[in-house]
SELUM-395651 format. One line per field, with one value per atom (N, C-alpha, C, CB): z, x, y; atom name; residue number from 0; residue in one letter. Coordinates in steps of 0.05 Angstrom, whole numbers. Glycine has a CB too. Layout:
BEGIN
up Z/...
east X/...
north Y/...
atom CA/...
n NUM/...
res A/...
//
This chain:
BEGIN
up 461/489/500/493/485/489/499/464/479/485/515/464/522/553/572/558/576/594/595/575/576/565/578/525/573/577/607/565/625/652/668/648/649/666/671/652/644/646/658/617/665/678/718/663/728/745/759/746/726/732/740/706/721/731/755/715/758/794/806/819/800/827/828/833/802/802/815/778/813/823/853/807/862/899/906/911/887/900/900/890/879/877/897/842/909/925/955/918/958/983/981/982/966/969/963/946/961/965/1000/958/1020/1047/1058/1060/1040/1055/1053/1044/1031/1020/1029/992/1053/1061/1040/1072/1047/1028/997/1024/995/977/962/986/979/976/973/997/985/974/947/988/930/908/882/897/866/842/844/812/835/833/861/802/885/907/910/933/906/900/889/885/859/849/851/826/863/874/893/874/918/935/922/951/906/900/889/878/877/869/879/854/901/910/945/907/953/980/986/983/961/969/970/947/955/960/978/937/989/1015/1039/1021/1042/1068/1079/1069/1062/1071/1088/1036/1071/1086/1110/1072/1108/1137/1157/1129/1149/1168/1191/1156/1168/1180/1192/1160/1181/1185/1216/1145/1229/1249/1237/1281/1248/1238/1264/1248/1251/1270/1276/1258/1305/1310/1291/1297/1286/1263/1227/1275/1232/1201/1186/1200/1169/1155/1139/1144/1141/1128/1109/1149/1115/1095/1059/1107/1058/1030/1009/1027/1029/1014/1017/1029/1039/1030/1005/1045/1002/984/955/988/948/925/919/945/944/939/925/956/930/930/904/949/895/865/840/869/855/837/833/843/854/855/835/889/834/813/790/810/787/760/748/763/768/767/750/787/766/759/729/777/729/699/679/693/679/666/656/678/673/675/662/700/664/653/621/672/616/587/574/582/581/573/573/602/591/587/564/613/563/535/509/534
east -39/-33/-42/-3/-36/-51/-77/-54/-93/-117/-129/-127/-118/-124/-109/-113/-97/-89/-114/-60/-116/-133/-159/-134/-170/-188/-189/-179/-177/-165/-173/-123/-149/-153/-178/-138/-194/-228/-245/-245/-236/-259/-250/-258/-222/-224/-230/-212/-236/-242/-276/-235/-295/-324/-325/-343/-299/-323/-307/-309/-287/-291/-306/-274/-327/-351/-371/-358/-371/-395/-393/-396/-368/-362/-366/-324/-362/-372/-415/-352/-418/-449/-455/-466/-447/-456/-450/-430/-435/-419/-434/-383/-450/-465/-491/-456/-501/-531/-544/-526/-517/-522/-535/-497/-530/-538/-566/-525/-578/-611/-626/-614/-649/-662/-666/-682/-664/-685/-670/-726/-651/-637/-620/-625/-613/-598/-613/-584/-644/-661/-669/-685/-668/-678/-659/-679/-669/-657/-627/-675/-627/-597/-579/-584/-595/-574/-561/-586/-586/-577/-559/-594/-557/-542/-506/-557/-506/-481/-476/-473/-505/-482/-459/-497/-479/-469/-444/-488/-429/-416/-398/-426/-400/-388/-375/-410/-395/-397/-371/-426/-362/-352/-313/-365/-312/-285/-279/-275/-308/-307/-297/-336/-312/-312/-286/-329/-266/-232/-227/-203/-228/-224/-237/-234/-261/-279/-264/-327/-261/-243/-215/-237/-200/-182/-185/-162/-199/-199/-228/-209/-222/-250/-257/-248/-282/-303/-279/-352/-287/-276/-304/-248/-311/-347/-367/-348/-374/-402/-400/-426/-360/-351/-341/-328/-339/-328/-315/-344/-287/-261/-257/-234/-259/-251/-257/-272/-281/-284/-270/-313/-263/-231/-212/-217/-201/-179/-182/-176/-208/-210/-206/-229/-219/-218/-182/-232/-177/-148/-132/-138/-135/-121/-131/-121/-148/-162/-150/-196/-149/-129/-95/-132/-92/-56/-56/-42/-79/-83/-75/-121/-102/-107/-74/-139/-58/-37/-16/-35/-12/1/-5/1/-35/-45/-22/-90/-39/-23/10/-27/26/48/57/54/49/53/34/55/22/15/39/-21/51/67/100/65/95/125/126/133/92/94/90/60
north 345/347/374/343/396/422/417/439/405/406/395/392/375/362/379/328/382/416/439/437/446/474/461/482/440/419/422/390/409/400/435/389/444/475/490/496/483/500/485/507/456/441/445/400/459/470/499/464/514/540/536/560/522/522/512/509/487/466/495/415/516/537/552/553/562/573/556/580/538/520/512/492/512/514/544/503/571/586/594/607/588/595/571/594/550/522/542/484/551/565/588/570/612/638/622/665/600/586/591/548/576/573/600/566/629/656/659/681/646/641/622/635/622/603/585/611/555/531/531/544/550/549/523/564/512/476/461/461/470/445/444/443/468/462/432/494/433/421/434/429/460/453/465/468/463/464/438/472/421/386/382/368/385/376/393/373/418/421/415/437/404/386/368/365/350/320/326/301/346/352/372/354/383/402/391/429/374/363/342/346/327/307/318/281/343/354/375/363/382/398/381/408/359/347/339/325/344/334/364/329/383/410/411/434/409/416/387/412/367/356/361/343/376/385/424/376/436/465/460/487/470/476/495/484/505/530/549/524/574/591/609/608/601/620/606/659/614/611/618/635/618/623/600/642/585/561/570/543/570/581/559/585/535/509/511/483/530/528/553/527/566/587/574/617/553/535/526/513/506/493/504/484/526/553/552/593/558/557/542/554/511/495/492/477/491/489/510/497/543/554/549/577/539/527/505/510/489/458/477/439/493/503/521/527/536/539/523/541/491/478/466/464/466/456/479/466/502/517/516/534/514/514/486/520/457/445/442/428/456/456/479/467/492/513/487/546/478/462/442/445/426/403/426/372
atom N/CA/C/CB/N/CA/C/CB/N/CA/C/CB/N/CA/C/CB/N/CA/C/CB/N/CA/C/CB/N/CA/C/CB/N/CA/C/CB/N/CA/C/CB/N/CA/C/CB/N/CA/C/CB/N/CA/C/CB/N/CA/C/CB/N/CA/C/CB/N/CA/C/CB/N/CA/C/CB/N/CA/C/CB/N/CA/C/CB/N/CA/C/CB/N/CA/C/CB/N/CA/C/CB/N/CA/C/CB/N/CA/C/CB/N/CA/C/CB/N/CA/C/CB/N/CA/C/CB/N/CA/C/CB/N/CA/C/CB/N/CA/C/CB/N/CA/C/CB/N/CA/C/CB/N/CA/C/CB/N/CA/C/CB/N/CA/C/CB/N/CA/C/CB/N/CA/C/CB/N/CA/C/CB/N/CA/C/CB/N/CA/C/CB/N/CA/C/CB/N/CA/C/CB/N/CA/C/CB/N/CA/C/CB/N/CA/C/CB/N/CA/C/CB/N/CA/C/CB/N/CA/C/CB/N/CA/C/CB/N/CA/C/CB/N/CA/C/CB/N/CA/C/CB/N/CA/C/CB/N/CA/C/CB/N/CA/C/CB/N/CA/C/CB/N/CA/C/CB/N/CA/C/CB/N/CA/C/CB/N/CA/C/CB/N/CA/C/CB/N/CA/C/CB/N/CA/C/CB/N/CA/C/CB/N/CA/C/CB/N/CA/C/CB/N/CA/C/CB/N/CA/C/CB/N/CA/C/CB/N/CA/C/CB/N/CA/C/CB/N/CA/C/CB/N/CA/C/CB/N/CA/C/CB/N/CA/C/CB/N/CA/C/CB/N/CA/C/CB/N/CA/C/CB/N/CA/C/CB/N/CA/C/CB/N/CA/C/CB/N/CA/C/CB/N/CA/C/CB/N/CA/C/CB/N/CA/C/CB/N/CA/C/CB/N/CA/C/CB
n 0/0/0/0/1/1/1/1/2/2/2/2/3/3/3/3/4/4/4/4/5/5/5/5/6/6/6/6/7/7/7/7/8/8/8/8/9/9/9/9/10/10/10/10/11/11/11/11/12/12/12/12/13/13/13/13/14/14/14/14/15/15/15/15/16/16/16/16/17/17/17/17/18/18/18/18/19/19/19/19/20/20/20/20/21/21/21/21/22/22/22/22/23/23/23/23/24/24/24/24/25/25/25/25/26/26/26/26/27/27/27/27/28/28/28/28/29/29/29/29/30/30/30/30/31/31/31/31/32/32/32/32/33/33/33/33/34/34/34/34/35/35/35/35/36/36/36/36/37/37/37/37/38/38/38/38/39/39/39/39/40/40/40/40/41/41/41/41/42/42/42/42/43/43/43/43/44/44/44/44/45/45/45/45/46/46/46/46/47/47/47/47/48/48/48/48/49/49/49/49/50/50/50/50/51/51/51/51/52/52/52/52/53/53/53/53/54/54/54/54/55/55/55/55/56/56/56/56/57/57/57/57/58/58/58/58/59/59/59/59/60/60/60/60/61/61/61/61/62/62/62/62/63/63/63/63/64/64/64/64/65/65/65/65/66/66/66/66/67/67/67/67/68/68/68/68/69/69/69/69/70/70/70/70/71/71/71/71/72/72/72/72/73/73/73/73/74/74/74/74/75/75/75/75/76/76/76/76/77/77/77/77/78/78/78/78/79/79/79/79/80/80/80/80/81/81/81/81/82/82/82/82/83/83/83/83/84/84/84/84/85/85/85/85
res X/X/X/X/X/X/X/X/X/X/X/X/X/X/X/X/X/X/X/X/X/X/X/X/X/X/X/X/X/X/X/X/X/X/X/X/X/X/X/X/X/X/X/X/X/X/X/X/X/X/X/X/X/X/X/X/X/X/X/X/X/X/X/X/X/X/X/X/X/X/X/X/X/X/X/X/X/X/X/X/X/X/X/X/X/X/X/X/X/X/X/X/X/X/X/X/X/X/X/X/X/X/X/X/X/X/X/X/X/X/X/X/X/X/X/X/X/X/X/X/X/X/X/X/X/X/X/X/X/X/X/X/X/X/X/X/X/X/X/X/X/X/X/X/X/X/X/X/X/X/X/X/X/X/X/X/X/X/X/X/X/X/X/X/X/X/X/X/X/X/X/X/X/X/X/X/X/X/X/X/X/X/X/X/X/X/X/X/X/X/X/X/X/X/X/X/X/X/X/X/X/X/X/X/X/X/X/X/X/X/X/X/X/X/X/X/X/X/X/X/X/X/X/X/X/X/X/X/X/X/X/X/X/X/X/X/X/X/X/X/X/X/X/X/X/X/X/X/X/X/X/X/X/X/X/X/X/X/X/X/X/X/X/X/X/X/X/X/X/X/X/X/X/X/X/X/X/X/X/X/X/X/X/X/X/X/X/X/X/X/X/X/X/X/X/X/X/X/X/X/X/X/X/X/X/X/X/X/X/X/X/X/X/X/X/X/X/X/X/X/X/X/X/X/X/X/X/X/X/X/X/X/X/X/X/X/X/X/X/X/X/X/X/X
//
């Protein structure tokens, strides 16, 4: 049971590395177009788009993907905490 926790928890620590290098791509022209801007859309796009639903841009800033960061370390939080309880 350890193991799928520990498991669970490291597979939310990289997609938050991978929403941030997907999120510091947009500062680099043509950057998303490559191979692997692609492939962190496909992967990064589809748990953004709930946030950007509800959060507006504030100016020309998109706050939604620090929500999102967020909400991903509170998961990873909870992971933790319930591998400590089994």
């Amino acid at each position: 049971m350890d193991f799928i926790f520990v498991l669970l928890g490291n597979i939310l620590v990289y997609y938050s590395y991978a929403l941030i290098i997907y999120i510091l791509m947009s500062w680099f022209p043509n950057a998303r177009e490559t191979g692997i801007g692609q492939f962190l859309a496909r992967i990064c796009e589809p748990y953004l788009e709930p946030f950007r639903k509800i959060i507006p841009p504030l100016g020309m800033i998109d706050i939604s993907p620090i929500v999102a960061i967020l909400v991903l370390n509170f998961a990873g939080q909870g992971v933790n905490a319930l591998r400590l309880m089994f």
